[in-house]
ROSE-4610 file (N, C-alpha, C; in Angstrom, 1 decimal, always signed):
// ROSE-4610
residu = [X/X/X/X/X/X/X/X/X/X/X/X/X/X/X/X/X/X/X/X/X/X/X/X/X/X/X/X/X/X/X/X/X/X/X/X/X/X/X/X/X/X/X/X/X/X/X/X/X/X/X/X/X/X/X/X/X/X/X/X/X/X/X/X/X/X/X/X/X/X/X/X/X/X/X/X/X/X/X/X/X/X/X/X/X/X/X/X/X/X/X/X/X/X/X/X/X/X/X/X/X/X/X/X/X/X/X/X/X/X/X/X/X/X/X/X/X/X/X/X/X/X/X/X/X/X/X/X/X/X/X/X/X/X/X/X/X/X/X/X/X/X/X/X/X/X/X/X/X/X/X/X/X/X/X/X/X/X/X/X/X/X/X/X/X/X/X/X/X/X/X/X/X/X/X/X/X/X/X/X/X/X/X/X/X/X/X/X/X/X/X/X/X/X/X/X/X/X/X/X/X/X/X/X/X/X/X/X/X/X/X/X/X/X/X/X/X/X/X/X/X/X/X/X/X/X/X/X/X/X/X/X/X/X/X/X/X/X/X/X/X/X/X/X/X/X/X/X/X/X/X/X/X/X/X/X/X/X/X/X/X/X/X/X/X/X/X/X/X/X/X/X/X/X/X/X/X/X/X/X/X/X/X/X/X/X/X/X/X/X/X/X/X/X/X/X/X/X/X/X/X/X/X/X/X/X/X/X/X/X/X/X/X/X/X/X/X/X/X/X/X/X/X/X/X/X/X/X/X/X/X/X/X/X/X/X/X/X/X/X/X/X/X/X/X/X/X/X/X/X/X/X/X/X/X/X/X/X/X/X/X/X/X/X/X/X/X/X/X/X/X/X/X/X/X/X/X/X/X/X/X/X/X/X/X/X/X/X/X/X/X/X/X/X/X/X/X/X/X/X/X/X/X/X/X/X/X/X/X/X/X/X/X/X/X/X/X/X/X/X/X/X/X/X/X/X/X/X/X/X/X/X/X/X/X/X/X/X/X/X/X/X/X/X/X/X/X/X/X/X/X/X/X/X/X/X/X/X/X/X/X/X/X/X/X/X/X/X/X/X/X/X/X/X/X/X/X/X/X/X/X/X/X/X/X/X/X/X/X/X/X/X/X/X/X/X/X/X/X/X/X/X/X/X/X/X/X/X/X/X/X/X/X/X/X/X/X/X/X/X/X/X/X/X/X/X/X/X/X/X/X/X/X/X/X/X/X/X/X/X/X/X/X/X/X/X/X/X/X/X/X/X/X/X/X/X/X/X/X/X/X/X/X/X/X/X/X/X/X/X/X/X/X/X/X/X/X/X/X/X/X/X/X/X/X/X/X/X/X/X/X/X/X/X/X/X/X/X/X/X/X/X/X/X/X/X/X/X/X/X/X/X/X/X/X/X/X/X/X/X/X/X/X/X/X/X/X/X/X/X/X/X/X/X/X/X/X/X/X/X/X/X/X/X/X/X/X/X/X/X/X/X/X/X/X/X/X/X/X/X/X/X/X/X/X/X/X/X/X/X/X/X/X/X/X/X/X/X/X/X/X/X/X/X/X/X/X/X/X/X/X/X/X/X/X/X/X/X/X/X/X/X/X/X/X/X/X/X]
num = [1/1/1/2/2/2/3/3/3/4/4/4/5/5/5/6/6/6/7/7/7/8/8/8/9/9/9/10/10/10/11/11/11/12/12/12/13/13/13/14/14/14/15/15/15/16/16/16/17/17/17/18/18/18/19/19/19/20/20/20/21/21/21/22/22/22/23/23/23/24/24/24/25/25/25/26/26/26/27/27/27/28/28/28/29/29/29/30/30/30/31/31/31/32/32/32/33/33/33/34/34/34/35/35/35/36/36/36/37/37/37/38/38/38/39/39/39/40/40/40/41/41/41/42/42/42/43/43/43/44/44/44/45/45/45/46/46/46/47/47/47/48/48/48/49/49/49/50/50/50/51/51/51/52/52/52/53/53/53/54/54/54/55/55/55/56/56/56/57/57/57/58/58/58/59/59/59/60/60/60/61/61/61/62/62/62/63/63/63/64/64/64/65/65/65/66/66/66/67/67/67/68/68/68/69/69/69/70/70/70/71/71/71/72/72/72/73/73/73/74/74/74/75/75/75/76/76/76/77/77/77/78/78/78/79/79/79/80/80/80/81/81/81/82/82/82/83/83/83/84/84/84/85/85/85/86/86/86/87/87/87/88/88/88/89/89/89/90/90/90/91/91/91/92/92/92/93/93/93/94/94/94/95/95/95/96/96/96/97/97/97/98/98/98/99/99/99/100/100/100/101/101/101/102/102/102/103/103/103/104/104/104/105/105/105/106/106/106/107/107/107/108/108/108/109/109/109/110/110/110/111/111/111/112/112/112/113/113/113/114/114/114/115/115/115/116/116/116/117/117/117/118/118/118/119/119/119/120/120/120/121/121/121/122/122/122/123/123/123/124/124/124/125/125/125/126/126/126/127/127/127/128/128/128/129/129/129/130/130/130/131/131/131/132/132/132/133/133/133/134/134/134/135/135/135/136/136/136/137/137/137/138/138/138/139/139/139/140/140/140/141/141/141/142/142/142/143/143/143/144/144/144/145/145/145/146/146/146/147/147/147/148/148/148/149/149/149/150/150/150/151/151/151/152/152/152/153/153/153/154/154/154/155/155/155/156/156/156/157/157/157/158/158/158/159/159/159/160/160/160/161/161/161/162/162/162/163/163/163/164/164/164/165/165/165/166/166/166/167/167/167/168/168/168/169/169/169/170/170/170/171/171/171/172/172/172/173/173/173/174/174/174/175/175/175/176/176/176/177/177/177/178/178/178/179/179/179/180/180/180/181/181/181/182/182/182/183/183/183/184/184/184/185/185/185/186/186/186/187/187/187/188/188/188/189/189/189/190/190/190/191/191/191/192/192/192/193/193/193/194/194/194/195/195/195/196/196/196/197/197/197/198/198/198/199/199/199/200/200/200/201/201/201/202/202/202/203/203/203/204/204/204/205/205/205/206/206/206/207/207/207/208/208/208/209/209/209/210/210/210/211/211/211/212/212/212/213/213/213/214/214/214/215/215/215/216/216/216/217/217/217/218/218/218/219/219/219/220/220/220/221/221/221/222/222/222/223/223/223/224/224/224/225/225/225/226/226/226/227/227/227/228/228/228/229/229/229/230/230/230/231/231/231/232/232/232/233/233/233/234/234/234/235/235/235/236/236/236]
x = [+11.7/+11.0/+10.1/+9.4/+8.4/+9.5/+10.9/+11.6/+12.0/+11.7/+12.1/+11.2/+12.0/+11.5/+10.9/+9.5/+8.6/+9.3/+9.9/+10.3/+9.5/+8.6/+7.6/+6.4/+5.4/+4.7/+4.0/+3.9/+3.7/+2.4/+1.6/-0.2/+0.4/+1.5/+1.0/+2.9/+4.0/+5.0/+5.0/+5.9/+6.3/+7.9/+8.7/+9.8/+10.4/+11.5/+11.4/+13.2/+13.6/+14.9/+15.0/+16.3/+16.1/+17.7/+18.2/+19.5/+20.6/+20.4/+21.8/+22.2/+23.3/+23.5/+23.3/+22.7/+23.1/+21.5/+21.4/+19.9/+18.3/+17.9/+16.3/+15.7/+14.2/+13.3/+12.2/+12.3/+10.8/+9.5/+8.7/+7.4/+5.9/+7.0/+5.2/+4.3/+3.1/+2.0/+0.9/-0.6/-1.6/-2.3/-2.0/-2.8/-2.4/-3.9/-3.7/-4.3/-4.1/-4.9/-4.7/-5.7/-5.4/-6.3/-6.0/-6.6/-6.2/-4.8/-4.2/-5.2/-4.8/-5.8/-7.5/-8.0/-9.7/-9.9/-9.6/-9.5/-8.8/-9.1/-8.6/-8.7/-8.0/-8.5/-7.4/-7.6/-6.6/-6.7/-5.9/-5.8/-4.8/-5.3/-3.9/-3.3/-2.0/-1.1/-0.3/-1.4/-0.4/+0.6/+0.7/+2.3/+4.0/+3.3/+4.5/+4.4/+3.6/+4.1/+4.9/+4.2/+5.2/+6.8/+6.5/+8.1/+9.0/+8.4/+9.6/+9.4/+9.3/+9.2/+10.1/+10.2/+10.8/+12.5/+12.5/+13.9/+14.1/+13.9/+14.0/+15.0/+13.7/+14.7/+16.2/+15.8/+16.6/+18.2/+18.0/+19.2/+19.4/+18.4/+18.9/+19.3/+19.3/+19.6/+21.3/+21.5/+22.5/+23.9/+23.2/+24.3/+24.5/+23.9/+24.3/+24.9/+25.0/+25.7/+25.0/+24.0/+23.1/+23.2/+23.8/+23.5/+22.2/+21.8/+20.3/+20.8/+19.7/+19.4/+19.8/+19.1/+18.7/+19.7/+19.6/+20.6/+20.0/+19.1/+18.5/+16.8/+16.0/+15.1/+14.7/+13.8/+14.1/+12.9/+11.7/+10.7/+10.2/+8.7/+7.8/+7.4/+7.6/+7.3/+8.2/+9.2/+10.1/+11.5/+11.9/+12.8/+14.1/+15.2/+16.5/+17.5/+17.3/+17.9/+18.9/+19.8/+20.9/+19.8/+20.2/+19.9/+20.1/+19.1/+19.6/+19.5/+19.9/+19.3/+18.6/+17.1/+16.6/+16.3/+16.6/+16.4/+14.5/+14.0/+12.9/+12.0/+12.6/+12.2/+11.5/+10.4/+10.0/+10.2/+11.4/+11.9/+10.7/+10.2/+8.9/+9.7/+10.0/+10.8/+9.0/+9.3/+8.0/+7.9/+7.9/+7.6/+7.1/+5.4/+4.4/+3.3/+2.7/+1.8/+0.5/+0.6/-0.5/-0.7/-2.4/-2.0/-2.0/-1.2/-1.3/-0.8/+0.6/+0.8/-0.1/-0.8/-2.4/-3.0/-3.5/-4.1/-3.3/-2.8/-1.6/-1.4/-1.1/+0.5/-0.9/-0.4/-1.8/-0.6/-0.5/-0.4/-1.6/-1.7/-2.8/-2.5/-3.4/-3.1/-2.8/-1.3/-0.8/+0.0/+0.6/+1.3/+3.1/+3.4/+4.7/+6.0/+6.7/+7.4/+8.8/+10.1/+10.5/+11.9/+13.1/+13.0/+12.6/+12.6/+11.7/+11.6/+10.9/+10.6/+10.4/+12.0/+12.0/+11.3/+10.4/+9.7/+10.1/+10.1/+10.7/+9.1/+9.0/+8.0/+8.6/+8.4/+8.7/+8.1/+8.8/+8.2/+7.3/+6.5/+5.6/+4.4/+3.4/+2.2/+1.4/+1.8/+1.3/+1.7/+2.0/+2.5/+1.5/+1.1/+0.3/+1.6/+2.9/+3.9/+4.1/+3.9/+4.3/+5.4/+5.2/+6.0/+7.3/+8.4/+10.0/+10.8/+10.9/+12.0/+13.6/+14.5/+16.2/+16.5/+16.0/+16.4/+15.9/+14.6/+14.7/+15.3/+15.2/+15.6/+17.3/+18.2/+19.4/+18.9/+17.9/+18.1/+17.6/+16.3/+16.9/+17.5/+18.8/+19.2/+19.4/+18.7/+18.4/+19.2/+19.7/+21.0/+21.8/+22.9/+23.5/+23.6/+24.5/+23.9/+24.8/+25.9/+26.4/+25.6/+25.0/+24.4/+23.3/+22.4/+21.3/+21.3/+22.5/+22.8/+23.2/+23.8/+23.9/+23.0/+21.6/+20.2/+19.5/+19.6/+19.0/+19.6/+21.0/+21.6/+21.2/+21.5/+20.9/+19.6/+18.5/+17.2/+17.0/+18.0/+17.6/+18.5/+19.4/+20.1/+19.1/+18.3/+17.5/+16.5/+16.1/+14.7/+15.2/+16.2/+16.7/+16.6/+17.3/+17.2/+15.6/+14.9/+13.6/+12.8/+13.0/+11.9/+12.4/+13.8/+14.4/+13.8/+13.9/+13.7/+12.5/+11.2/+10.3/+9.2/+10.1/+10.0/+9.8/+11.1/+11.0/+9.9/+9.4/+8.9/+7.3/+7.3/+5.2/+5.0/+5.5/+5.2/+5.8/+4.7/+5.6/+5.1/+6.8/+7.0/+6.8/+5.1/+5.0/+5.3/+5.4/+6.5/+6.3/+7.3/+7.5/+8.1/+8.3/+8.3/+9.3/+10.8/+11.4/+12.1/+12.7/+13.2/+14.7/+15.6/+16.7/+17.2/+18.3/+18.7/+20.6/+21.1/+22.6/+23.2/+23.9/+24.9/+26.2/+26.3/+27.7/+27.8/+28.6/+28.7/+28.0/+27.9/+26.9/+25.8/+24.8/+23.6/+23.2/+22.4/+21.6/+20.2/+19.7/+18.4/+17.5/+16.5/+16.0/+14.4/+13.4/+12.2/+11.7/+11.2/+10.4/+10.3/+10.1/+10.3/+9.5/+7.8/+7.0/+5.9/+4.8/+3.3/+2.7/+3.3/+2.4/+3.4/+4.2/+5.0/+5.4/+5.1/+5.0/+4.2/+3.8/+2.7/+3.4/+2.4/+2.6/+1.2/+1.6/+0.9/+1.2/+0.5/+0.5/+1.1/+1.9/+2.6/+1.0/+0.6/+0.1/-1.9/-1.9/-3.3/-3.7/-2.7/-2.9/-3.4/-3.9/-4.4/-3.1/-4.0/-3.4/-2.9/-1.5/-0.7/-0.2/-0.8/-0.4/-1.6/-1.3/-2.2/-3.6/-3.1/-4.9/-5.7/-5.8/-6.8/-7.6/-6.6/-7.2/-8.1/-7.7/-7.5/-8.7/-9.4/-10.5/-11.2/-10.9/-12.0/-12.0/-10.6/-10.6/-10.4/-10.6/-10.8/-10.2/-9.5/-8.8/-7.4/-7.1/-5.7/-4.9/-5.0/-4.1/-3.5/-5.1/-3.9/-2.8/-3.6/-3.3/-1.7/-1.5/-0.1/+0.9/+0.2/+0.2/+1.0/-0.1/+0.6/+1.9/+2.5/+3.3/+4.4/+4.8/+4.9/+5.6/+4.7/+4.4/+5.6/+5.2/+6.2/+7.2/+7.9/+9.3/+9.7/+9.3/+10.0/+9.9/+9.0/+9.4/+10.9/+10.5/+12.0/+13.1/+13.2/+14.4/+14.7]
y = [-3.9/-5.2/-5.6/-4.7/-4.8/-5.8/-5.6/-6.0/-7.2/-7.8/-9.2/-10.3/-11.7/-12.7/-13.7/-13.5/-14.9/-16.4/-16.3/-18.2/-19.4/-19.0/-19.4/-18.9/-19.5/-18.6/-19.8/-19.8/-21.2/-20.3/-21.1/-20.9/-19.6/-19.4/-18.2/-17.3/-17.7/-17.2/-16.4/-15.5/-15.4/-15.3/-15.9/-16.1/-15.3/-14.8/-13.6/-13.9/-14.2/-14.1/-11.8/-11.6/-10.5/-9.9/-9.1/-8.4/-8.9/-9.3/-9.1/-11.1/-11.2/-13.1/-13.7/-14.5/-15.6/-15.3/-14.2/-13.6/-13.6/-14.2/-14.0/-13.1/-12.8/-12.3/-13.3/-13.1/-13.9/-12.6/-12.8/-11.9/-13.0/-12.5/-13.0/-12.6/-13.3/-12.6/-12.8/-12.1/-12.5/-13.7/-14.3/-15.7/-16.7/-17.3/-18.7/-19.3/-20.6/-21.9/-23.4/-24.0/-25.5/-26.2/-27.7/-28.7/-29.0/-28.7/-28.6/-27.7/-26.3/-25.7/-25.9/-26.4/-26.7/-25.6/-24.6/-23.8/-22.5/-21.6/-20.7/-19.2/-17.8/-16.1/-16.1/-14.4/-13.4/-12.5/-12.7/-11.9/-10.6/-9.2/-8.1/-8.4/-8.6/-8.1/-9.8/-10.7/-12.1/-12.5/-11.7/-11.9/-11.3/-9.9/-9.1/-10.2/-10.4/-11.5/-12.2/-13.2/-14.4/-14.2/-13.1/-12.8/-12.4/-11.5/-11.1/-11.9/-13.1/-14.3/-14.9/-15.1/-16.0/-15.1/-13.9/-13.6/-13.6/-13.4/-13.0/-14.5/-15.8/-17.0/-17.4/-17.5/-17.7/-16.7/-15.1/-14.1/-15.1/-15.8/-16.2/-17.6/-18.8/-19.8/-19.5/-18.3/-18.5/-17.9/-17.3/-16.6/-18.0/-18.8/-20.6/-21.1/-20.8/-21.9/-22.6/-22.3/-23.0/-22.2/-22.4/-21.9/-21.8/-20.4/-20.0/-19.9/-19.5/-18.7/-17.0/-16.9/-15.2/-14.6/-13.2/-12.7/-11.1/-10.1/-9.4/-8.8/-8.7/-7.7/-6.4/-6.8/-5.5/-4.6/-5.1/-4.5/-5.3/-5.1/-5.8/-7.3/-7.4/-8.8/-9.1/-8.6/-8.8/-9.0/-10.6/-11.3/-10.9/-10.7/-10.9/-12.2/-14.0/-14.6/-15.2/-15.9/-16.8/-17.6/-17.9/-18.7/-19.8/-21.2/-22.3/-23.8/-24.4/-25.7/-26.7/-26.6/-27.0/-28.7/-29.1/-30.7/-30.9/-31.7/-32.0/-32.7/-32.2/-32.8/-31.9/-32.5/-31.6/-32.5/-31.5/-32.6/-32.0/-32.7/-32.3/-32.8/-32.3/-32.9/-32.6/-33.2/-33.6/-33.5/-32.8/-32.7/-33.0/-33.4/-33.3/-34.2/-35.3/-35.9/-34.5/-34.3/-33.5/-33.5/-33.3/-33.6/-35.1/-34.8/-36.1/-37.3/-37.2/-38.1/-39.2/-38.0/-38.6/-39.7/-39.3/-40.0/-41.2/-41.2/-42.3/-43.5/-43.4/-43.7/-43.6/-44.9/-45.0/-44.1/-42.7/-42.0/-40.7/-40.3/-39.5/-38.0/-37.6/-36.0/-35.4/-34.6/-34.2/-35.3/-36.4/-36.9/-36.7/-36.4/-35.9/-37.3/-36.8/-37.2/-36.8/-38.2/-38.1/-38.9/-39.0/-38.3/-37.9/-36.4/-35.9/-37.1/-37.1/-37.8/-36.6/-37.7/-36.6/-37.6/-36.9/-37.9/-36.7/-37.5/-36.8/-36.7/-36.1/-36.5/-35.3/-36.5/-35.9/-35.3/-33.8/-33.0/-32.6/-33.3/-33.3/-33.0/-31.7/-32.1/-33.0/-33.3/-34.5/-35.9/-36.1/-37.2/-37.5/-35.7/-35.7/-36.0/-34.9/-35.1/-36.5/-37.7/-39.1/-38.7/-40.0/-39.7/-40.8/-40.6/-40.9/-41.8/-43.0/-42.9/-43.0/-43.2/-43.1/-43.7/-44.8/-45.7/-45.1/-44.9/-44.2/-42.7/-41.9/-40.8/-40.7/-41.9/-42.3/-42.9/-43.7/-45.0/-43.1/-42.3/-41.6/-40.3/-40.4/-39.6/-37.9/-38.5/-36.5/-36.3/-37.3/-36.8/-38.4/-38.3/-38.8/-39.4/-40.9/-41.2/-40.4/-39.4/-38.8/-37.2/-36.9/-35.7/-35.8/-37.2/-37.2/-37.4/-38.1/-37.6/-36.1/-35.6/-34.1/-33.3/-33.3/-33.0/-33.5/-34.5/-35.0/-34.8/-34.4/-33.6/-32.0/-31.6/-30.0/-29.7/-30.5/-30.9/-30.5/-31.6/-32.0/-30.7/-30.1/-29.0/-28.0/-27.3/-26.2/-27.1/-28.1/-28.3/-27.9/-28.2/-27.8/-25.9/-25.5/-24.1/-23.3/-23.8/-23.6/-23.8/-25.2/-25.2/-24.7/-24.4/-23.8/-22.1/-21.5/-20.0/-19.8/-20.9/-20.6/-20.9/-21.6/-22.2/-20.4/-20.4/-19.0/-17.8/-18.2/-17.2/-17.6/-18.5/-19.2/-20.0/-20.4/-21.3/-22.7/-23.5/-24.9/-25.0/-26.0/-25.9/-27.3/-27.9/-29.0/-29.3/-29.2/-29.6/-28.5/-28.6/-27.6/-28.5/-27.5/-28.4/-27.4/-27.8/-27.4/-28.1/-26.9/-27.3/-26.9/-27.7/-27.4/-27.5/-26.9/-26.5/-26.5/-26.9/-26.3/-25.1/-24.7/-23.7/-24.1/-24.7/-25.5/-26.7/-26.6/-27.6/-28.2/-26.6/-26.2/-26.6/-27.5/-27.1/-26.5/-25.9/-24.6/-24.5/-24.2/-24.1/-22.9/-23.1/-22.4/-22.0/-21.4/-21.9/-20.7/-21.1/-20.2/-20.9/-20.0/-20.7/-19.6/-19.8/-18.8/-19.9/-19.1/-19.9/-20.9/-20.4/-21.5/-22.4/-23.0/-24.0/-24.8/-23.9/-24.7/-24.8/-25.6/-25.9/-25.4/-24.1/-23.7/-23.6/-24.0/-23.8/-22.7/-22.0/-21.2/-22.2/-22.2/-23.4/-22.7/-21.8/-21.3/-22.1/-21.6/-21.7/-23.1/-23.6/-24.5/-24.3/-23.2/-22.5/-22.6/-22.8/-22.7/-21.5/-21.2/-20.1/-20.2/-20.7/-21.5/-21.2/-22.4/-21.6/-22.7/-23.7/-24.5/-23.8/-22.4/-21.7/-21.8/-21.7/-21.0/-22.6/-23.2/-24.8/-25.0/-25.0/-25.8/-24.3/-23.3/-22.3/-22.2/-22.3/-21.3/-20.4/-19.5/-18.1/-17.2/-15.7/-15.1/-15.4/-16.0/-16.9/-15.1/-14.2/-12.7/-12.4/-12.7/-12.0/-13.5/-15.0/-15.9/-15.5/-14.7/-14.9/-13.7/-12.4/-11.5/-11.9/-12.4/-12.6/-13.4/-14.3/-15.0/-14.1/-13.0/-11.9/-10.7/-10.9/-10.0/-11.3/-12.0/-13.0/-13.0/-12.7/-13.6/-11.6/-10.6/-9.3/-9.2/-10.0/-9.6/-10.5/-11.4/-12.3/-11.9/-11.4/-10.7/-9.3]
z = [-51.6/-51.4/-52.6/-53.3/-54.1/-55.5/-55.2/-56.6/-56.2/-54.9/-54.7/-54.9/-55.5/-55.9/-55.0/-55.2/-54.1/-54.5/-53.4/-53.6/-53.0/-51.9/-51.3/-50.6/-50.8/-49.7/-49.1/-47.9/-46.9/-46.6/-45.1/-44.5/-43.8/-43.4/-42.6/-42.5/-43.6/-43.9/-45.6/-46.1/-47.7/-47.2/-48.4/-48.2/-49.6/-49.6/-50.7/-51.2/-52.2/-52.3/-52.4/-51.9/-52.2/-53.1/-53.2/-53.5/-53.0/-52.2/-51.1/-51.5/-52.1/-52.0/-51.3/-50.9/-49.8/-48.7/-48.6/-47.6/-49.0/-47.7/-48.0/-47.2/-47.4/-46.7/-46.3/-44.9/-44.8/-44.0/-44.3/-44.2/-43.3/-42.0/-41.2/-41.8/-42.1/-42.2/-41.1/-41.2/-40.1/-40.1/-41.0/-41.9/-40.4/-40.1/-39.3/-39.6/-39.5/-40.2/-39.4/-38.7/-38.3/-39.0/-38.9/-39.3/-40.7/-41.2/-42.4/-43.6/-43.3/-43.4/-43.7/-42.7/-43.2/-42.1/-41.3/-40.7/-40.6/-41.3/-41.3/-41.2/-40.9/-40.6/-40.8/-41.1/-40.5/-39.8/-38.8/-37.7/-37.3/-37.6/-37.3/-36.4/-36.4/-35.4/-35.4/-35.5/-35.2/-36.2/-36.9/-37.6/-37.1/-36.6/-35.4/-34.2/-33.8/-32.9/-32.7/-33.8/-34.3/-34.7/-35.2/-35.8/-34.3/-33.8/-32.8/-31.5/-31.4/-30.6/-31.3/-32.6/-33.3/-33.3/-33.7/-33.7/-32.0/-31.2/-30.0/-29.4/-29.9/-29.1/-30.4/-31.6/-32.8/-31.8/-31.2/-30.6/-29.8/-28.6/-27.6/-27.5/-29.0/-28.6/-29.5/-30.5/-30.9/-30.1/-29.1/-27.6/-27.2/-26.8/-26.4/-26.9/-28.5/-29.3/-30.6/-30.3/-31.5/-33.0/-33.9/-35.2/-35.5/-36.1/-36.6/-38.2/-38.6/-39.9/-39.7/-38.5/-38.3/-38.8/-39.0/-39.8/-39.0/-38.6/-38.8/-38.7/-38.0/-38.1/-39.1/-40.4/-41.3/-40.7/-40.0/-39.5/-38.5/-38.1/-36.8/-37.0/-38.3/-39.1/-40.5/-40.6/-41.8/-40.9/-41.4/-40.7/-42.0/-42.2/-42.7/-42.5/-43.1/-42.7/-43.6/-43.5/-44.4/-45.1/-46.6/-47.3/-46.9/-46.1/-46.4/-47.1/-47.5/-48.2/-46.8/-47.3/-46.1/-45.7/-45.0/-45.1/-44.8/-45.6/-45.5/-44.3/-43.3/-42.0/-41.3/-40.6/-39.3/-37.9/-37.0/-35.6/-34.7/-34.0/-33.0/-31.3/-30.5/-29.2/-28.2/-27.2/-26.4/-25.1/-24.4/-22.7/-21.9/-22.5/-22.0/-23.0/-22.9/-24.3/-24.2/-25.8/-26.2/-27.7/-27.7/-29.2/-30.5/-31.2/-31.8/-31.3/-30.6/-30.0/-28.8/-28.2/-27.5/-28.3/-29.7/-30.4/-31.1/-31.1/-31.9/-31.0/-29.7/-28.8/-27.3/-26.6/-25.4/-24.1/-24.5/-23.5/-23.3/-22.0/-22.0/-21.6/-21.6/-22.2/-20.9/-20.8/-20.0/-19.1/-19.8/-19.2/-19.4/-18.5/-18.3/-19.1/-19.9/-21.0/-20.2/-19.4/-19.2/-19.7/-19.9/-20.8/-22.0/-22.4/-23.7/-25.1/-25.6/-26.9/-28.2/-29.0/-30.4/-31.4/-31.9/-33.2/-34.7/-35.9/-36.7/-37.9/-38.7/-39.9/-41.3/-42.2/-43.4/-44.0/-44.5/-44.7/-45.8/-46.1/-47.9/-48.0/-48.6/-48.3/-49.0/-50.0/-51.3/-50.4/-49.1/-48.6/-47.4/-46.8/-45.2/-44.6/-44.5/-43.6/-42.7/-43.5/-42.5/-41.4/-40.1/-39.5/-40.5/-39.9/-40.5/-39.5/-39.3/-38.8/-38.9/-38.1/-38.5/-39.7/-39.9/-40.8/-42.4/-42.3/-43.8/-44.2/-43.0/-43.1/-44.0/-43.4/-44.4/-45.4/-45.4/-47.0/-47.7/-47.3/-48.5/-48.7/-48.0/-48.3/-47.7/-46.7/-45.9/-44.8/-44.7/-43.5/-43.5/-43.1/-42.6/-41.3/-41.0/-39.5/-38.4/-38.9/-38.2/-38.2/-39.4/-39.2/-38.2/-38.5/-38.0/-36.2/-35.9/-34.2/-34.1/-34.9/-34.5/-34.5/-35.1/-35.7/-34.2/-33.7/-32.6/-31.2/-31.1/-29.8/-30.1/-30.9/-31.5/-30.5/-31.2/-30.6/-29.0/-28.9/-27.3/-26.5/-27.2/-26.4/-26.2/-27.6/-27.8/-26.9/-26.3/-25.7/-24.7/-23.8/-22.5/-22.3/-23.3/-23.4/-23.2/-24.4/-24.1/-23.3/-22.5/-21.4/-20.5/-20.0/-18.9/-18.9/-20.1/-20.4/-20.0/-20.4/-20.2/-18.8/-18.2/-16.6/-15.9/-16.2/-15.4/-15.7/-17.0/-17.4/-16.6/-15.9/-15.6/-16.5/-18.1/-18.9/-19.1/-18.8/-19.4/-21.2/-21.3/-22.5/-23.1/-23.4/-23.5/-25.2/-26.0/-27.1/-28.3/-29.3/-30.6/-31.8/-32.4/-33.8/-34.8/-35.1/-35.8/-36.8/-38.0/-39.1/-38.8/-39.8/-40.1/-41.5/-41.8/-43.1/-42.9/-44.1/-44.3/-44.8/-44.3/-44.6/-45.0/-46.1/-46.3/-45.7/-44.3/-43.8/-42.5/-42.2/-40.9/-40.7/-40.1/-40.0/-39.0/-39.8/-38.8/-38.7/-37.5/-37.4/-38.3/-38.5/-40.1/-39.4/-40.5/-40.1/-39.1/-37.9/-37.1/-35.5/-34.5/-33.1/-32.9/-32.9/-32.0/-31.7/-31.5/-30.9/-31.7/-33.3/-34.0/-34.4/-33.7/-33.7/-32.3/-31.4/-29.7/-29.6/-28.5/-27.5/-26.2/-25.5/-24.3/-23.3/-22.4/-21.1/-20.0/-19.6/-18.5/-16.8/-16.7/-15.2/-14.1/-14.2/-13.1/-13.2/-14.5/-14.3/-15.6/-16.5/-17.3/-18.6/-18.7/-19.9/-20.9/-22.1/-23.8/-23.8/-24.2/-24.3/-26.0/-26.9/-28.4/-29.2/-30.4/-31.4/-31.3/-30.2/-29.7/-29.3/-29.1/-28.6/-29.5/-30.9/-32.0/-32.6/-32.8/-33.1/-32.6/-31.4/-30.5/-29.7/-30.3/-29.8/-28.6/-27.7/-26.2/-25.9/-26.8/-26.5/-27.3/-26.9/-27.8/-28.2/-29.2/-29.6/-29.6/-30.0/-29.8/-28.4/-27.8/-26.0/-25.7/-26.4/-25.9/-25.9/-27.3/-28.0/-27.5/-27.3/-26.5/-24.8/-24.1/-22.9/-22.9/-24.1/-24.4/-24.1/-25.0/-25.8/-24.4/-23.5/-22.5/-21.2/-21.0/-20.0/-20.6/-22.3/-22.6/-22.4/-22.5/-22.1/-20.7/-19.8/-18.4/-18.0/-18.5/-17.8/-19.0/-19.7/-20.4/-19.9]
């Protein structure tokens, strides 16, 4: 690992070309940060977390049918995935209003989002990630109007997957936020699918199960991430 080339390093990922063609490395790390980082620690352990949340659903949406990246587990926090060309989008699908959409959009917090709402935002930090809609997403260039329905059924498939998995688990799954990328012709889901990219709630007691613990100081964001961690191995 020491001989592989940093190709990125994001607030709380390193992404590593390595030996092998076609495969990277990505390297949770313990780094967390909100408020586009004006907030930020590190914390032991919340990178094994994140990671084996993230390979865990990446195994179980690609038994359904969903193309991943995943490729591998190299350790507790060292992911093995396919190289992909990433489209500059971040898709956000929505369950529940929380969040930004609160502030934007006269819906109020915890209102039930029926059906789900996909909002898209482009991915730049020199831009503040704007939101995107369909129409420019084609004028420039980042998908097609056939890709970009298949980007938006994809979505809505993996939402059904998710909130259903996590129903059973005691968690509602009030919204997340993913990337995608090509594989040739394929696209495939890319990126990460753990706490610091959902928003979860405990169905039982309502409590932050996410990284708003961390965000707004409700307590310990570790067990928050932990008990996560602890429900997706009981119902597996």
């Amino acid at each position: 690992m020491d001989d592989d080339q940093l190709l990125y390093e994001g607030k709380a990922k390193s992404v590593f070309r390595t030996n092998v063609a076609g495969e990277l490395r990505v390297v949770f790390r313990d780094d967390i940060t909100a408020f586009n980082g004006g907030k930020k620690d590190i914390l032991a352990g919340k990178g094994a977390y994140n990671a084996r949340v993230s390979a865990f659903f990446f195994e179980y949406l690609e038994k359904n049918g969903i193309p991943t990246h995943f490729i591998r587990m190299e350790d507790e926090r060292t992911m093995i995935v396919r190289e992909l060309t990433m489209i500059p989008l971040e898709v956000i699908a929505r369950n529940v209003a929380a969040g930004s959409i609160v502030k934007k959009f006269p819906f109020t917090e915890g209102q039930r989002i029926d059906p789900p709402v996909i909002v898209t935002d482009y991915k730049d930090d020199e831009h503040g990630d704007p939101s995107i809609n369909d129409d420019l997403i084609i004028a420039l260039g980042f998908l097609s109007p056939d890709d970009l329905r298949e980007v938006r059924e994809t979505t809505l498939k993996i939402n059904t997957l998710l909130k259903d998995f996590f129903t059973k688990a005691g968690i509602e799954l009030v919204d997340f936020k993913i990337e995608f990328g090509r594989s040739g012709d394929t696209i495939c889901l890319g990126d990460e699918i753990s706490m610091d990219s959902m928003r979860l709630w405990d169905l039982a007691t309502g409590e932050s199960l996410d990284k708003d613990v961390y965000r707004f100081g409700k307590g310990d964001v570790l067990s928050a991430y932990g008990r996560v961690v602890d429900k997706i191995l009981q119902e597996n």
